[in-house]
N, C-alpha and C positions, 0 to 999 in steps of 0.2 A: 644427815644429822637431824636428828627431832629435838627442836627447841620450841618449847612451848611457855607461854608467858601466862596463859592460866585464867581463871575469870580477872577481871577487871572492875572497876569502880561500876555501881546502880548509872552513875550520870553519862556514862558514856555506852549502857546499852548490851553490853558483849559480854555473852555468856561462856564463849570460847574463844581464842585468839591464839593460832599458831602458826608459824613460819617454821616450812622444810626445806631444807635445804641437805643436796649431796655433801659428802663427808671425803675430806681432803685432808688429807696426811702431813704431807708436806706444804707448810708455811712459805711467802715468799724467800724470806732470809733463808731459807733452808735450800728452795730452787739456786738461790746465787752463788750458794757456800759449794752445793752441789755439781752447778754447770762450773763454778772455778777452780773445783778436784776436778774433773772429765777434761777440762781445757788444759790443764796442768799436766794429765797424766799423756795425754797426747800430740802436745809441743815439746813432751820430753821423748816419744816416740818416735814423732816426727824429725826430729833433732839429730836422732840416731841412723833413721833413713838418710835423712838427708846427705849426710857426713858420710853415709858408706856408697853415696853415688845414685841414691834409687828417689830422686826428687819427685818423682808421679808420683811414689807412692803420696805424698802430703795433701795432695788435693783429694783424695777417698778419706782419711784421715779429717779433712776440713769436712767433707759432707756426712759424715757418722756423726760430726760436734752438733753441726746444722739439725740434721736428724732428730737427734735427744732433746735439742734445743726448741725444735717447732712440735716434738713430741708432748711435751709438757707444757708447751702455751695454748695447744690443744684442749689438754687434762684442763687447764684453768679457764680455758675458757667455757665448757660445759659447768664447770663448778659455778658459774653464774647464776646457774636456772633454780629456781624455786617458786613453791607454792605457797601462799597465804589463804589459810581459813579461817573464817568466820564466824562467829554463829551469834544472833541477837534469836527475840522471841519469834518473828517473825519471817526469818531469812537466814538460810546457810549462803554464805559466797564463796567461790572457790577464786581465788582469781593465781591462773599461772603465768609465767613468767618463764621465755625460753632461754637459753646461753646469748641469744642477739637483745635480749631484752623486749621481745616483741611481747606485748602481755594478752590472757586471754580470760574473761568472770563468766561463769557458771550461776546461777543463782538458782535455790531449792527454799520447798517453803517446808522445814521443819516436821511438820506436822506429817507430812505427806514423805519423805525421807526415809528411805529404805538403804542402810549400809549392809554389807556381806563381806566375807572375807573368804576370797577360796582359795582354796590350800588343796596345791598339786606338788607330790612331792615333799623338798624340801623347801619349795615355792611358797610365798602366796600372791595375793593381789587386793587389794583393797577398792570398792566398787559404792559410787555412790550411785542410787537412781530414784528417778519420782518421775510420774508421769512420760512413760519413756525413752525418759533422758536419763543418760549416764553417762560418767566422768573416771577412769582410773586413776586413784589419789596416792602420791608417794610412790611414783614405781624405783627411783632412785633409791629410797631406804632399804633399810636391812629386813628382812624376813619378821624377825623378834620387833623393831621400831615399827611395821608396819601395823603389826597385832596388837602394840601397842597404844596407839594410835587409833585405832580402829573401836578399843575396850572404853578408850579415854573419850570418842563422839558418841559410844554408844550409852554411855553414862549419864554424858550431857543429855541426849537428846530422850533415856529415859525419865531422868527428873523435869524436863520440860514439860512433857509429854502430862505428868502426874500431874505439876499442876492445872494443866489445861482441862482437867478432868471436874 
C-alpha cells in the first residue's frame, strides 16, 4: 500500500516523505474471527470422527488448524517490512526495513539521481541509481502503485532540479 504523506512544513526540510508498505487484507480481528470459523468447523468434524471410532483421524484434523494458523502469522509477519523515502534538497534516503526489523539507508544526492521504470510484461520495477549504485524500490506494491510512485519522485525530483538551475 502506497501511503504517502506529501511535502511537509519549509522547517523541517522534506520535499517528499513516503512510507510503503505491503498491503494486507485481512485485519487482525478478522485473523481471530477467521481462525475461530476454521477451529469450529473442525472440532465439529472432529467430533463426528471421533464418535464413529476413527480418533487418529483428530490429530491431521489438529495439524491442518496448526497449518492455516502458522500460514497466516507467516503472511503477517512479512507484512512488517517497509520502505521509508525521503527526499530533502540535498539527499534522497531510502531507508528499508525487513519482516525481522533489521533496517537498511541508501543515500543518493538528488541532483545526480536517475529513476527508471521497466516494464516487462504485465511487470514492472522501479530502479533508483547514481553513481553506480542502485536500489529496487517497492517491489512489494502493485504494478499501477509502483508507476505511481515512480511519476510522483519524478516530479519532485524535476521541480528540484528547475530550481537548481
Amino acid at each position: 500500500m502506497l501511503s504517502v504523506k506529501g511535502s511537509v512544513s519549509s522547517t523541517e526540510n522534506l520535499l517528499f516523505n513516503a512510507v510503503l508498505r505491503p498491503n494486507r487484507s485481512l485485519s487482525k480481528k478478522g485473523f481471530k474471527v477467521l481462525m475461530g470459523f476454521i477451529f469450529s468447523i473442525i472440532f465439529i468434524c472432529s467430533l463426528g470422527f471421533f464418535l464413529a471410532g476413527a480418533w487418529p483421524v483428530l490429530g491431521f484434523l489438529g495439524l491442518d488448524v496448526a497449518l492455516v494458523y502458522f500460514a497466516f502469522r507467516f503472511s503477517y509477519r512479512s507484512g512488517g517490512q517497509y520502505e521509508l523515502v525521503q527526499m530533502t534538497e540535498d539527499e534522497m534516503l531510502v531507508t528499508t526495513v525487513n519482516p525481522w526489523g533489521q533496517k537498511r539507508s541508501f543515500s543518493f544526492q538528488p541532483y545526480w539521481l536517475q529513476i527508471s521504470l521497466k516494464e516487462q510484461d504485465d511487470e514492472n520495477s522501479l530502479i533508483l541509481s547514481s553513481h553506480g549504485r542502485s536500489i529496487s524500490l517497492g517491489r512489494f506494491l502493485a504494478p499501477i502503485e509502483r508507476k505511481e510512485l515512480a511519476d510522483k519522485l519524478v516530479s519532485v525530483l524535476n521541480r528540484l532540479k528547475q530550481n537548481q538551475v
